[in-house]
C-alpha positions in Angstrom: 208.6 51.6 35.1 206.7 54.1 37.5 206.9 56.6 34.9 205.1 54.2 32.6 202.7 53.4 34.9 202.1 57.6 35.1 201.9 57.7 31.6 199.0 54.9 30.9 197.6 55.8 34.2 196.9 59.4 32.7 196.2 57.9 29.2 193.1 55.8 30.8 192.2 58.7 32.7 190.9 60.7 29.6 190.1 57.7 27.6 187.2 56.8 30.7 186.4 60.5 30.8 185.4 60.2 27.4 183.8 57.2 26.9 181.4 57.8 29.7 180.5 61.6 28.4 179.3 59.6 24.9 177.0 57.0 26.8 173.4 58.0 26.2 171.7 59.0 30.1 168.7 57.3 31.0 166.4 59.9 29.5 167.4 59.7 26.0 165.8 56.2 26.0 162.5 58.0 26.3 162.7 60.7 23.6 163.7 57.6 21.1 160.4 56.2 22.4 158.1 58.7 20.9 159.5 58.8 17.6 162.7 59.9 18.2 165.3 57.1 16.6 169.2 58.8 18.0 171.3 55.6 18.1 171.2 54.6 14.4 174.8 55.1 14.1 175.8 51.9 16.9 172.8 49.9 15.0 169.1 49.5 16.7 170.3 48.6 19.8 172.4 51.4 20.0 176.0 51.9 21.3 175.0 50.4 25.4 176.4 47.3 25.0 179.6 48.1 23.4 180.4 51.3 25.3 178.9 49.6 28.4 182.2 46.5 27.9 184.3 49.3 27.0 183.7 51.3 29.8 184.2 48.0 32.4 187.6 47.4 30.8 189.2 51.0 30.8 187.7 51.2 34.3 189.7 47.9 35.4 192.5 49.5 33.5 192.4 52.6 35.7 192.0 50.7 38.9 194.9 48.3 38.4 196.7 51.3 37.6 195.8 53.1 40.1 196.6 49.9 42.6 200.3 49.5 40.9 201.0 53.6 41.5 199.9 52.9 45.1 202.0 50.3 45.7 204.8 51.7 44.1 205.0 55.3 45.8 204.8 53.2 48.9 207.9 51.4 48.4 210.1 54.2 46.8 212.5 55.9 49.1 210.6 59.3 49.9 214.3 60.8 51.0 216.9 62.7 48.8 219.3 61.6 51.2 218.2 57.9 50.9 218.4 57.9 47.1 221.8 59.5 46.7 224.9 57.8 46.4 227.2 60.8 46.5 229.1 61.3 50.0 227.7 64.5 51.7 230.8 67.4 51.9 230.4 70.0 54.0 231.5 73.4 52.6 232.8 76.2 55.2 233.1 79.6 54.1 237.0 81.7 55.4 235.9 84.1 58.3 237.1 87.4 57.2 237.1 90.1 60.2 235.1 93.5 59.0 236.1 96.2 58.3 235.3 99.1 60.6 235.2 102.0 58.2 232.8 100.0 56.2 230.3 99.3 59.0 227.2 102.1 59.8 228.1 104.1 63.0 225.9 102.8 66.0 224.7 105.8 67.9 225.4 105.4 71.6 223.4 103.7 74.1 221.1 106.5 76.1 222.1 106.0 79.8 219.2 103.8 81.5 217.6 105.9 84.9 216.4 103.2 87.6 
């Protein structure tokens, strides 16, 4: 489920990103006043009113999403220890005594004047 969420969390992500970057800005309603006639492809009224619901819905989208995630990561057990169901062992290692010849010869200790 919260990997799902992820998933069309991310997926209304780019799909927002992209709808806003085609909307027209305010400016390009001047240039079409002079002359200038860009939207013909959404019809004369051009593409505001359907990339303007669009846009409201994948936002909504996103911000349910984004609520969901929230409220999810707040009730998911942030431990390892917590979601594990194994019983912890504890491992030692043997204690093996060195061996002297393999050890690096400490120089003595210089005598300390007081």
């Amino acid at each position: 489920m919260y990997a799902l969420l992820i998933i069309l969390h991310i997926l209304a992500c780019f799909v927002l990103i992209l709808i806003v970057l085609l909307q027209a800005g305010k400016g390009a309603d001047m240039g079409a006043a002079f002359g200038g006639s860009s939207q013909t492809v959404f019809g004369s009224s051009g593409a505001g009113t359907f990339l303007g619901k669009m846009t409201a819905g994948v936002a909504i989208l996103f911000m349910l999403t984004s609520l969901l995630l929230t409220y999810t990561a707040s009730h998911r057990s942030s431990s390892l220890m917590d979601r594990s169901k194994l019983p912890v062992t504890r491992q030692t290692l043997p204690v093996t005594k060195p061996d002297a010849a393999k050890l690096p010869a400490i120089p003595p200790a210089a005598p300390v004047n007081k």
